[in-house]
FIDRENFI-62290 format. One record per residue (C-alpha): residue in three letters; residue number from 1; x, y, z. Coordinates in nm, 4 decimals. Layout:
{rest ala, nr NUM, x X, y Y, z Z}
...
***
This chain:
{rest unk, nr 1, x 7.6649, y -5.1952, z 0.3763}
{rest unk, nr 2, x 7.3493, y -5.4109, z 0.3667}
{rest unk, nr 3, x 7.0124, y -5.3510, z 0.4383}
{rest unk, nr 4, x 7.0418, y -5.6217, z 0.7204}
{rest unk, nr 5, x 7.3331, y -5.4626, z 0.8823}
{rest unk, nr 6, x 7.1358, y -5.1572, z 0.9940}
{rest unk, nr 7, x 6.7914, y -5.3273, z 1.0631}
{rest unk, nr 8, x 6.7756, y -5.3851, z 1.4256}
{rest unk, nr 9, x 6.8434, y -5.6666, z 1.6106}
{rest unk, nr 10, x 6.5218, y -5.6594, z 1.8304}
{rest unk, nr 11, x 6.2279, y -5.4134, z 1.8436}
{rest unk, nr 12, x 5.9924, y -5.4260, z 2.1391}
{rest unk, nr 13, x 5.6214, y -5.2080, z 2.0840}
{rest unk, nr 14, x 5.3224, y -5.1716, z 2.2707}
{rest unk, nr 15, x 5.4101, y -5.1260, z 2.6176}
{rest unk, nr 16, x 5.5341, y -4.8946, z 2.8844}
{rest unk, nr 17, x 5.8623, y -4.8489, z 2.8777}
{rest unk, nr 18, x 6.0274, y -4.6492, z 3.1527}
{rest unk, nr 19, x 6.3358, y -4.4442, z 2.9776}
{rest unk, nr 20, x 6.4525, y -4.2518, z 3.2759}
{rest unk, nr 21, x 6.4487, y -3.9626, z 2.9899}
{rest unk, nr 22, x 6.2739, y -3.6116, z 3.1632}
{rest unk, nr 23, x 6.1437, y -3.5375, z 2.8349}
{rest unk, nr 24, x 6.0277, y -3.8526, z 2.7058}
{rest unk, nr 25, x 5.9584, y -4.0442, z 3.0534}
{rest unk, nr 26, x 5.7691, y -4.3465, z 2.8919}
{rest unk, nr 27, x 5.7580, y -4.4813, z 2.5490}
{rest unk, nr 28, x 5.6036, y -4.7646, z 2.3816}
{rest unk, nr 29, x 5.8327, y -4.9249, z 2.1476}
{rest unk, nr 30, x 6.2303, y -4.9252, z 2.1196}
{rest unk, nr 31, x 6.4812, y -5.0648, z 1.8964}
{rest unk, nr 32, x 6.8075, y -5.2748, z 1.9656}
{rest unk, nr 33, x 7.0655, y -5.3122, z 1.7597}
{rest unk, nr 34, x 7.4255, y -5.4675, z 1.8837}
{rest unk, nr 35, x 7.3212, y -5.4555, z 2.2362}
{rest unk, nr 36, x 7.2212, y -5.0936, z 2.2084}
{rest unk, nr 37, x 6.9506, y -4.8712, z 2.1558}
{rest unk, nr 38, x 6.8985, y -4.7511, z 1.7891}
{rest unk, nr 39, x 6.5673, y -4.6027, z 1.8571}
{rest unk, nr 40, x 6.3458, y -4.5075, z 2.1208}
{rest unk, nr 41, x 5.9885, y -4.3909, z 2.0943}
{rest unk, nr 42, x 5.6077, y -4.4230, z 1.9620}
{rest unk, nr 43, x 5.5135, y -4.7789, z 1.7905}
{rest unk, nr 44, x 5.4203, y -4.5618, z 1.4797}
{rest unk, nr 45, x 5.8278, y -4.4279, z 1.4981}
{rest unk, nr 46, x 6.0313, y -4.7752, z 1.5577}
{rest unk, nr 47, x 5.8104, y -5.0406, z 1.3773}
{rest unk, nr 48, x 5.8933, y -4.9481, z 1.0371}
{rest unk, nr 49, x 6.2582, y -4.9616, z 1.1391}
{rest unk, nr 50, x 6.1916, y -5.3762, z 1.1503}
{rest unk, nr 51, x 6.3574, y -5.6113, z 0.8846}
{rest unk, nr 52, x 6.3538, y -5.9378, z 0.7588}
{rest unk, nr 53, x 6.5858, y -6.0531, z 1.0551}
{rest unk, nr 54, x 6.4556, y -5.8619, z 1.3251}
{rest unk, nr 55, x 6.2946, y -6.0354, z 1.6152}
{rest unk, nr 56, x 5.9628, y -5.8296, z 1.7177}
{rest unk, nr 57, x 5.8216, y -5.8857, z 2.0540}
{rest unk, nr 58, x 5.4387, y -5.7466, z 2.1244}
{rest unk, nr 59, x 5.4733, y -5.6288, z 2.4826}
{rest unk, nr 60, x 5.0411, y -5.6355, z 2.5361}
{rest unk, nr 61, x 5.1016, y -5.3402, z 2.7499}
{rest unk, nr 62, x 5.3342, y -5.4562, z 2.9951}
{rest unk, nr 63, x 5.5965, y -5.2654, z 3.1276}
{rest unk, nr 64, x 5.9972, y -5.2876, z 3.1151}
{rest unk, nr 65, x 6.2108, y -5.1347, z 3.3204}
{rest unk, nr 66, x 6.6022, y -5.0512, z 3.2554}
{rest unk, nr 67, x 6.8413, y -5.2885, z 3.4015}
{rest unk, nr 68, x 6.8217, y -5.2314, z 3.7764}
{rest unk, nr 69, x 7.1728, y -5.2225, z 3.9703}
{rest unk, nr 70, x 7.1890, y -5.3104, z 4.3217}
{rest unk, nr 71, x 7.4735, y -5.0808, z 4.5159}
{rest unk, nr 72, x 7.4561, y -5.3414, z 4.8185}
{rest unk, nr 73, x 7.5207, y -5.7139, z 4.7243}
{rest unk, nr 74, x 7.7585, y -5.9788, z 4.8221}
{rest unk, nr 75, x 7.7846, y -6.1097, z 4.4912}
{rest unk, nr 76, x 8.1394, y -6.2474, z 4.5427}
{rest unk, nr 77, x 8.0280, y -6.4179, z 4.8415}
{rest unk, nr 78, x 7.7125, y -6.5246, z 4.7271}
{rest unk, nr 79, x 7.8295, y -6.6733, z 4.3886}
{rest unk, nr 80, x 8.1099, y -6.9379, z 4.4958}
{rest unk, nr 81, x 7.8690, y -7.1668, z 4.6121}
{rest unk, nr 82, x 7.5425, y -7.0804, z 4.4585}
{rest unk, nr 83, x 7.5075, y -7.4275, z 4.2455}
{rest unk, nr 84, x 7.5501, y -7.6539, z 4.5560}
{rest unk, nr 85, x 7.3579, y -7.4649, z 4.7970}
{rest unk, nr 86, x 6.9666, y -7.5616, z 4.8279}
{rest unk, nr 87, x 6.6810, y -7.2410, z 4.9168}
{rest unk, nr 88, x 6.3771, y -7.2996, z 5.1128}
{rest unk, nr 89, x 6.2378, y -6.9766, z 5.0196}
{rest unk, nr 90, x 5.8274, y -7.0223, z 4.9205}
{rest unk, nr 91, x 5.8194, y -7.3884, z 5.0014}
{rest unk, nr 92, x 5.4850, y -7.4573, z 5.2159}
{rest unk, nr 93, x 5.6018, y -7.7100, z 5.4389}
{rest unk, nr 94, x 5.8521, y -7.8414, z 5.6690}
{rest unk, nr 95, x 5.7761, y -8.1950, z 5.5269}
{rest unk, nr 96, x 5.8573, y -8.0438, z 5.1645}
{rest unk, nr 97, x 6.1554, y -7.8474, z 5.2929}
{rest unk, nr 98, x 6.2908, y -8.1905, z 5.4887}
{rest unk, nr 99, x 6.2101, y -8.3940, z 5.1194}
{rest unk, nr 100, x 6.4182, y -8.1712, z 4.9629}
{rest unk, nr 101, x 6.7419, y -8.1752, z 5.1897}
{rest unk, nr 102, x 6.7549, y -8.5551, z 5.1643}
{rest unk, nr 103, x 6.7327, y -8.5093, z 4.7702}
{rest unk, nr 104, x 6.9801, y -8.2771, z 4.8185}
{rest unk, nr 105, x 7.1853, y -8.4705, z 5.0485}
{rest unk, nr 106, x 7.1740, y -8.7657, z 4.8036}
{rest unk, nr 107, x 7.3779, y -8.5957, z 4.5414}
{rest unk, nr 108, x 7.6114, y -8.3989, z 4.7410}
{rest unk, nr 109, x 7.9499, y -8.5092, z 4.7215}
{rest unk, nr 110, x 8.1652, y -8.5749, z 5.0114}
{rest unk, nr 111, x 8.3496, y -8.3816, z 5.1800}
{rest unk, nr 112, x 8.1174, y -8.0800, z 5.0766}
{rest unk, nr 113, x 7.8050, y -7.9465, z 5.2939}
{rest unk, nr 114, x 7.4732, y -7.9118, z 5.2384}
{rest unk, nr 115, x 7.3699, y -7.5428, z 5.2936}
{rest unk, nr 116, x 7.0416, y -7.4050, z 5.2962}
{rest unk, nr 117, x 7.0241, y -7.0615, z 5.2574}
{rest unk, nr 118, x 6.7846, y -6.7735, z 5.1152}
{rest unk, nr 119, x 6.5213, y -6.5627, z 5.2665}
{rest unk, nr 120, x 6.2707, y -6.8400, z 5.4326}
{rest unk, nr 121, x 6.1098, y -6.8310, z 5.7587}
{rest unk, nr 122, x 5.9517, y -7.1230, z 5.9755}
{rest unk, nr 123, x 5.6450, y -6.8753, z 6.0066}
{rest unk, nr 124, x 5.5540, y -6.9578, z 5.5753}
{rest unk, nr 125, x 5.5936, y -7.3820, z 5.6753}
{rest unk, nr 126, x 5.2748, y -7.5090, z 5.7903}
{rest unk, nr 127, x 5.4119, y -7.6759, z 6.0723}
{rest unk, nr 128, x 5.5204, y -7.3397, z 6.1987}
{rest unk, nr 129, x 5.8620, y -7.4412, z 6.2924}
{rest unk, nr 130, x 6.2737, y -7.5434, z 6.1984}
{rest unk, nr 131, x 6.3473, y -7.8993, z 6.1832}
{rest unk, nr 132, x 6.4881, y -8.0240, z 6.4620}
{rest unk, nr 133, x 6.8684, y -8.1058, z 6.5033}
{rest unk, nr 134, x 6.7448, y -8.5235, z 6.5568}
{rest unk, nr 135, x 6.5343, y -8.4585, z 6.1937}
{rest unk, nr 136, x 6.8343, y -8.3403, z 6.0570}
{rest unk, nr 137, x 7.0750, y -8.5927, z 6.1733}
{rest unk, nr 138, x 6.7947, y -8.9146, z 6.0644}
{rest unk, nr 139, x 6.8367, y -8.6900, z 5.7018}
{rest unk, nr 140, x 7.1814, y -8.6795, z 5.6765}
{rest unk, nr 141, x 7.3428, y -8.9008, z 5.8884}
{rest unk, nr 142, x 7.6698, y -8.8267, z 5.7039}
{rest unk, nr 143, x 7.6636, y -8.5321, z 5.5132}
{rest unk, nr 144, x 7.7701, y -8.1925, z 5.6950}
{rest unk, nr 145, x 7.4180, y -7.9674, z 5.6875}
{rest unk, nr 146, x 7.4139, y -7.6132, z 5.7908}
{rest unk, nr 147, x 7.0998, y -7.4047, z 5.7630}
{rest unk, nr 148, x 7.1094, y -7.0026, z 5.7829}
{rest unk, nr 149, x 6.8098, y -6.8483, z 5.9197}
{rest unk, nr 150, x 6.7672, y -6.4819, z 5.8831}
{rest unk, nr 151, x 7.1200, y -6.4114, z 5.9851}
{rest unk, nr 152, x 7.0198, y -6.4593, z 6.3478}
{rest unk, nr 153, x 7.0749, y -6.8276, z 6.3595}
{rest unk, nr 154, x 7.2120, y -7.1717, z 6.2241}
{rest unk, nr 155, x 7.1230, y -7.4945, z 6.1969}
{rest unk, nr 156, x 7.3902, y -7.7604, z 6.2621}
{rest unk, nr 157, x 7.3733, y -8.1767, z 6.2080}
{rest unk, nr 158, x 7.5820, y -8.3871, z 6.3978}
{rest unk, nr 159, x 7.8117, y -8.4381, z 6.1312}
{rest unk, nr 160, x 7.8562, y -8.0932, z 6.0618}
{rest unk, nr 161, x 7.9271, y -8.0165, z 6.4337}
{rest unk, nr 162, x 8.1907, y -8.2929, z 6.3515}
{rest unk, nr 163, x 8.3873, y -8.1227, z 6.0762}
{rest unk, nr 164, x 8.3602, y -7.7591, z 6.2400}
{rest unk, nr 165, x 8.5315, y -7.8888, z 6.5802}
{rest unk, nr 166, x 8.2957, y -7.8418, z 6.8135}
{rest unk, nr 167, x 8.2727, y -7.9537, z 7.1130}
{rest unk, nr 168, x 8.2058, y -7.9279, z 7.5044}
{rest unk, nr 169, x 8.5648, y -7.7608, z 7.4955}
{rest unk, nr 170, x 8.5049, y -7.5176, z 7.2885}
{rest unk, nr 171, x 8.4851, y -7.1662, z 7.4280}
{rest unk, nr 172, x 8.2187, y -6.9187, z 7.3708}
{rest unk, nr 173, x 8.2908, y -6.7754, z 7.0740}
{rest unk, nr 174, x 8.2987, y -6.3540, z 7.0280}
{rest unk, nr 175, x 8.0282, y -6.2091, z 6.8482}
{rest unk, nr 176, x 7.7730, y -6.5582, z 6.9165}
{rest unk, nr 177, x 7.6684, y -6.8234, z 7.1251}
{rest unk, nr 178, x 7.6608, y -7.2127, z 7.0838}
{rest unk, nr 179, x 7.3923, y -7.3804, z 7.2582}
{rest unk, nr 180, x 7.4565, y -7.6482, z 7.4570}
{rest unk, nr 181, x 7.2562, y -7.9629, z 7.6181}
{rest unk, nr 182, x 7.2693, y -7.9845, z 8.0121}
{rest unk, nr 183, x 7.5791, y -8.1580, z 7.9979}
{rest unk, nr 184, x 7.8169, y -7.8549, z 7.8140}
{rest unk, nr 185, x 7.7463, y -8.0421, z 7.4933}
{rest unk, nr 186, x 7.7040, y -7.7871, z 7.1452}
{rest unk, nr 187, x 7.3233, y -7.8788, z 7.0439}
{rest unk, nr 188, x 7.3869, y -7.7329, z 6.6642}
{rest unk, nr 189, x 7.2002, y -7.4234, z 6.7311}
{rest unk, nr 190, x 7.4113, y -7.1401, z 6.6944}
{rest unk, nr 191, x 7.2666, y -6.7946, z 6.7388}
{rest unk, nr 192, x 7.3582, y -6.4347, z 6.6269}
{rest unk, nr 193, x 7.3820, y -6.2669, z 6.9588}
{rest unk, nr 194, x 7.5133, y -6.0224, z 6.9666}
{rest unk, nr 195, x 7.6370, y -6.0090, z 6.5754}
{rest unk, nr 196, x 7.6379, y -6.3058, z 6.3060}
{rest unk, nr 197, x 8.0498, y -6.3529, z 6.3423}
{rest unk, nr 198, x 7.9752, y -6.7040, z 6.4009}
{rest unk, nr 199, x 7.7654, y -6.7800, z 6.1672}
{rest unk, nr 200, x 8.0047, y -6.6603, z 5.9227}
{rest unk, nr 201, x 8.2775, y -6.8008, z 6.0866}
{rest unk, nr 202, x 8.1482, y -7.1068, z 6.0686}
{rest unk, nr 203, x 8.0246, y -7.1448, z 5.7248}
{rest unk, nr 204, x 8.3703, y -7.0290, z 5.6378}
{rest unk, nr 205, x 8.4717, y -7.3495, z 5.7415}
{rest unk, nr 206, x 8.3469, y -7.5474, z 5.4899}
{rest unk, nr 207, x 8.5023, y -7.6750, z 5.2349}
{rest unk, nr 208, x 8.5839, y -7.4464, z 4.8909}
{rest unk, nr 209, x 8.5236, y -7.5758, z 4.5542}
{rest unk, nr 210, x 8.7685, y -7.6055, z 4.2914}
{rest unk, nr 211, x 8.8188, y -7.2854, z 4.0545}
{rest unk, nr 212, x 8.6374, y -7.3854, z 3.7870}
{rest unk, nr 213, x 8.3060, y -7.4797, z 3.9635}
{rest unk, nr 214, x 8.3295, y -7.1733, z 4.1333}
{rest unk, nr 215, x 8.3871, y -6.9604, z 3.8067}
{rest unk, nr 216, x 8.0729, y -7.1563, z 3.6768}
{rest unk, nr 217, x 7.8853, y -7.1375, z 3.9961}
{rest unk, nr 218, x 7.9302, y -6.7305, z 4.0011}
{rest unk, nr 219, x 7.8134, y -6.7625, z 3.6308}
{rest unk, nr 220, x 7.5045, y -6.8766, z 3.7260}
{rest unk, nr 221, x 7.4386, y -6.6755, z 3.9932}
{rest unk, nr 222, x 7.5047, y -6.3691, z 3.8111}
{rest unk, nr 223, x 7.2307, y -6.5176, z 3.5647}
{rest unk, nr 224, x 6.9826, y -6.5382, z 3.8304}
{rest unk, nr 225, x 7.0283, y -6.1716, z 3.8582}
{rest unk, nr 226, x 6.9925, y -6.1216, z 3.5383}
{rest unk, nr 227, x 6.6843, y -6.2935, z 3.5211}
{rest unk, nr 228, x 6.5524, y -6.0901, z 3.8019}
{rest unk, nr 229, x 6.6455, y -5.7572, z 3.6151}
{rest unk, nr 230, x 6.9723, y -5.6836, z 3.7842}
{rest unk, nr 231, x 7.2486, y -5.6087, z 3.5311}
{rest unk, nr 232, x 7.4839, y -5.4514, z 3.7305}
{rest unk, nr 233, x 7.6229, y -5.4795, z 4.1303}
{rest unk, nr 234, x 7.8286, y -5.3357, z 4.3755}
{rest unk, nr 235, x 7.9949, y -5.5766, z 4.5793}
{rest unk, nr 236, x 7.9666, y -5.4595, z 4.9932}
{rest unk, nr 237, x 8.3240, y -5.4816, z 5.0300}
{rest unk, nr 238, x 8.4027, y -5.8083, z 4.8350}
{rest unk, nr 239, x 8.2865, y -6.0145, z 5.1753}
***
């Protein structure tokens, strides 16, 4: 066996690292090797471990974490259509939220929707509002658009209204309500009262990607976990 084939793949020294270990709580340098730890301890203890090959990362006292694992996701759910859908969360203004719908509206493919999803509120926009359903249709005249708010409501175009079916006919749905204008005519508000069936319902509607963009799409969601230090999920009962 060669020297190289023990050295460690990656050694990271001089920070805090949390180790979840009782009797050695925090350390400040560890060793990888094959995707596990080889060694786990003082910077004095791992560094000489290093090698020709082995990439060495100087935390500066900054602190890592093991891979967090979240018992409560919808990662199934969440993943099939995480490339097409757009998020609103952080952005300072209706009139940069809007901007970014049409962009997004301009390379969506028909028949599939636009959804905007994530954790944003109107209270972070500076106009202190949603769009309106008439800003939405001028947007995307065409293109189906449905916006989730907070689970308590959605955001319908015309054209989405369209594709979903409906109308002035259409009975009050269990578990929601659909707006409607004086004359018995759906709006494209829809709000979670006194559950979010119909938002679900709804957005189940829409159309499904094919297999492979949805294999790639949950690829990249499950990246975006990754990135934010989740490594492993539960899925809330694959829905």
């Amino acid at each position: 066996m060669s020297a190289t084939d023990t050295q460690p793949d990656l050694i990271l020294h001089n920070g805090r690292i949390t180790t979840l270990d009782r009797a050695n709580p925090v350390a400040t340098a560890v060793a990888i090797k094959d995707g596990r730890f080889v060694a786990v301890g003082g910077n004095a203890d791992v560094m000489p471990l290093a090698g020709r090959a082995t990439k060495v990362v100087d935390l500066d006292g900054r602190t890592v974490l093991p891979g967090l694992i979240d018992n409560h996701t919808h990662v199934i759910r969440g993943g099939l259509n995480y490339n097409m859908e757009l998020r609103w969360d952080g952005v300072p203004s209706l009139a940069v939220a809007m901007d970014m719908l049409r962009r997004q509206v301009a390379i969506t493919p028909a028949p599939q929707w636009v959804r905007v999803v994530g954790g944003f509120t109107e209270h972070q926009f500076a106009e202190k509002r949603l769009p309106t359903i008439e800003e939405l249709n001028a947007a995307a005249p065409d293109t189906p658009v449905f916006i989730l708010h907070l689970y308590d409501r959605a955001l319908l175009n015309a054209a989405a209204l369209r594709v979903v079916g409906y109308t002035k006919d259409t009975p009050e749905p269990p578990g929601g309500t659909i707006l409607r204008d004086a004359a018995g005519n759906p709006t494209g508000l829809l709000l979670a009262n006194p559950n979010a069936t119909i938002l679900y319902a709804t957005l189940a509607k829409g159309p499904k990607l094919p297999f492979e963009y949805q294999y790639n799409s949950t690829r990249h969601f499950m990246r975006e976990l990754n990135r934010l230090g989740v490594t492993g999920v539960i899925d809330a009962g694959g829905g």
